[in-house]
C-alpha positions as a Markdown table, in Angstrom:
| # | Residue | x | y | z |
|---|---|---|---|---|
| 1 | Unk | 106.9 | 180.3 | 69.1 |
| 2 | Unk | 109.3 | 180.4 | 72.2 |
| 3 | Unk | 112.1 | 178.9 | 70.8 |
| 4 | Unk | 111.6 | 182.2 | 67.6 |
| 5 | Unk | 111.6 | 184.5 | 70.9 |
| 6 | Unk | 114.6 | 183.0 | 72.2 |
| 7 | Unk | 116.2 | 183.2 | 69.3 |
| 8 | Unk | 115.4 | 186.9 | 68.6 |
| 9 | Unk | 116.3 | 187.7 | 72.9 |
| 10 | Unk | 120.1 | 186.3 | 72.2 |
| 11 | Unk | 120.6 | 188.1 | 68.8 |
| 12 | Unk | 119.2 | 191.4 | 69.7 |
| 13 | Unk | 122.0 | 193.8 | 71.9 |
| 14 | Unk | 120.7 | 193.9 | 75.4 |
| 15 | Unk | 120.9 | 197.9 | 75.6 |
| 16 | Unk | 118.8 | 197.9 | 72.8 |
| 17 | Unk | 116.5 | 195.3 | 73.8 |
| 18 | Unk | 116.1 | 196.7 | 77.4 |
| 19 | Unk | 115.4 | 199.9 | 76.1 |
| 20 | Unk | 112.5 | 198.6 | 73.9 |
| 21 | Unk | 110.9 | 196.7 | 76.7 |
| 22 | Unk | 111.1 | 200.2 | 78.8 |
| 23 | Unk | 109.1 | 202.0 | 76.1 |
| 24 | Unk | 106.8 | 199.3 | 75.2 |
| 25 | Unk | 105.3 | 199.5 | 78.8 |
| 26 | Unk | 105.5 | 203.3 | 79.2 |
| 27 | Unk | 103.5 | 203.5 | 75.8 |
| 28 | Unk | 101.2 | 200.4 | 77.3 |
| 29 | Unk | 100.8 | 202.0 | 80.4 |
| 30 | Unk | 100.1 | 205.5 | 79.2 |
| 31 | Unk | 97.6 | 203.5 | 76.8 |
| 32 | Unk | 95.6 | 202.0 | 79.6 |
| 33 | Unk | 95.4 | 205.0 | 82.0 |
| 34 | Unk | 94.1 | 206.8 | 78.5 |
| 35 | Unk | 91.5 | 204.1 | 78.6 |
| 36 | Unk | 90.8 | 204.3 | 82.0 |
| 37 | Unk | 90.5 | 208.4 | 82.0 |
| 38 | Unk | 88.3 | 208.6 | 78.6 |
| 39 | Unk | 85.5 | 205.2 | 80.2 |
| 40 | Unk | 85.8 | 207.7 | 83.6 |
| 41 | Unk | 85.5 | 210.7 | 81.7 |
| 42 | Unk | 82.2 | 209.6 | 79.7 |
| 43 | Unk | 80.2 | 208.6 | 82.8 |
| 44 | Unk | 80.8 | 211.7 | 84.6 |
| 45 | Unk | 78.5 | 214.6 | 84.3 |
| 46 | Unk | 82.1 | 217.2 | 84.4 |
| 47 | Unk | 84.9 | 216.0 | 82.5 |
| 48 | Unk | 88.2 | 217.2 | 82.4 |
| 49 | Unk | 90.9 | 217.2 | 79.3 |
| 50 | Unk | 94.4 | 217.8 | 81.3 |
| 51 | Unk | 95.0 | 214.4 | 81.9 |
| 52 | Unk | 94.2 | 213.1 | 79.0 |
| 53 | Unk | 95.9 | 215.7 | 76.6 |
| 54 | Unk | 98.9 | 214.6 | 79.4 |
| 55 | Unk | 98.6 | 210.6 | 78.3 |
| 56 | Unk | 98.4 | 211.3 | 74.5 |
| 57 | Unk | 101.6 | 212.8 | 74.9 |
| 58 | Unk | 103.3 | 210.5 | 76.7 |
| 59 | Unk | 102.0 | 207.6 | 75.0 |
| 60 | Unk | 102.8 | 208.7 | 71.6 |
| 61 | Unk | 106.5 | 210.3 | 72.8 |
| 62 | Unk | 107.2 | 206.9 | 74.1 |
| 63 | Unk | 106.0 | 205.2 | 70.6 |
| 64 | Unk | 108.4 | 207.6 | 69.0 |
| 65 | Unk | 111.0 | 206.9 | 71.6 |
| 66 | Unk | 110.7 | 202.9 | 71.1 |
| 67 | Unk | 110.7 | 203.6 | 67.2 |
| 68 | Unk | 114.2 | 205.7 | 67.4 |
| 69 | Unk | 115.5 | 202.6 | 70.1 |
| 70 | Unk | 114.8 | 200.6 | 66.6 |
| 71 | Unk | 116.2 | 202.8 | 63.5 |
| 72 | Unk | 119.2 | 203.2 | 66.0 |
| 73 | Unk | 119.5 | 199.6 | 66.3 |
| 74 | Unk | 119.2 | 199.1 | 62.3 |
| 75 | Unk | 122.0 | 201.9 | 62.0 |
| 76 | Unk | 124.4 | 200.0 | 64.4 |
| 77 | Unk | 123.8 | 196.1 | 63.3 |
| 78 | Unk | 123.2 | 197.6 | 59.8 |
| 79 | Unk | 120.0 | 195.2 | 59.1 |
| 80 | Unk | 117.9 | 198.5 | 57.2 |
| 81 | Unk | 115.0 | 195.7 | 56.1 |
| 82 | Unk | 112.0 | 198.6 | 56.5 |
| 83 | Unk | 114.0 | 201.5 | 57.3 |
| 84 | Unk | 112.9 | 204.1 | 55.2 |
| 85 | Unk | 109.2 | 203.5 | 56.5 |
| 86 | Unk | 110.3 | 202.7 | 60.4 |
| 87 | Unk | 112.0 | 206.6 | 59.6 |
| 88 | Unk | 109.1 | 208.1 | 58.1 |
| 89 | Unk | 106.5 | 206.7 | 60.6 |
| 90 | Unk | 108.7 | 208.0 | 63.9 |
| 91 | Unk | 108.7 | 211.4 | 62.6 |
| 92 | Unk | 105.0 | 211.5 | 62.1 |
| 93 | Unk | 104.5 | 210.1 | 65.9 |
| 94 | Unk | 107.1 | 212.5 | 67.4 |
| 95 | Unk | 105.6 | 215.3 | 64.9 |
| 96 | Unk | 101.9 | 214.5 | 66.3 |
| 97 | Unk | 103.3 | 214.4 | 69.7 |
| 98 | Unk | 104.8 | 217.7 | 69.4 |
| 99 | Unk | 101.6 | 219.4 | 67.5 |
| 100 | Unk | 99.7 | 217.8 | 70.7 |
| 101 | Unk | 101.7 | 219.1 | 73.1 |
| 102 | Unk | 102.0 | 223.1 | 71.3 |
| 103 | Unk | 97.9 | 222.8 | 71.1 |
| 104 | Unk | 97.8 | 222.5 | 74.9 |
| 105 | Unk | 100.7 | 225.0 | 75.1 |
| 106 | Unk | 98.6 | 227.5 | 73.8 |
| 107 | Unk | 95.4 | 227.3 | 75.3 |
């Protein structure tokens, strides 16, 4: 199993690879403090939904964000094995994202 991750970590661009670590803990991190703020959130008597409408968004802008890091990385080594569908589902995050975001826009 290390020697497969080795062998991934020297064919992978290191722009592209640092960039994919960056998003993968922003979207862990914004997962967690989710966590955190909905366990906090159920055992208080008054909860709030700022924060929390806050995380969604970032967590799900930096899915979208590690997704683009990958179809650009397809488009520039020109390996397209599941592009269509990598396409299809960053669109959907950045479109839920952005429907998130204009719901809390307008309240």
């Amino acid at each position: 199993m290390i020697e497969s991750l080795k062998k991934r970590y020297r064919e992978r661009n290191k722009l592209f690879l640092t960039l994919d670590i960056t998003f993968r803990i922003a979207t862990l991190y914004f997962a967690v403090q989710l966590i955190f703020y909905s366990v906090s959130g159920l055992l208080s008597s008054d909860p709030s939904n700022d924060s929390s409408e806050f995380l969604k968004i970032g967590m799900l802008f930096s899915l979208g964000l590690m997704n683009a890091v990958h179809i650009v990385e397809m488009i520039v080594s020109g390996k397209r094995k599941h592009f269509t569908l990598l396409v299809i589902s960053t669109i959907f995050v950045f479109g839920v994202a952005i429907f998130i975001w204009f719901l809390n826009y307008i309240k």
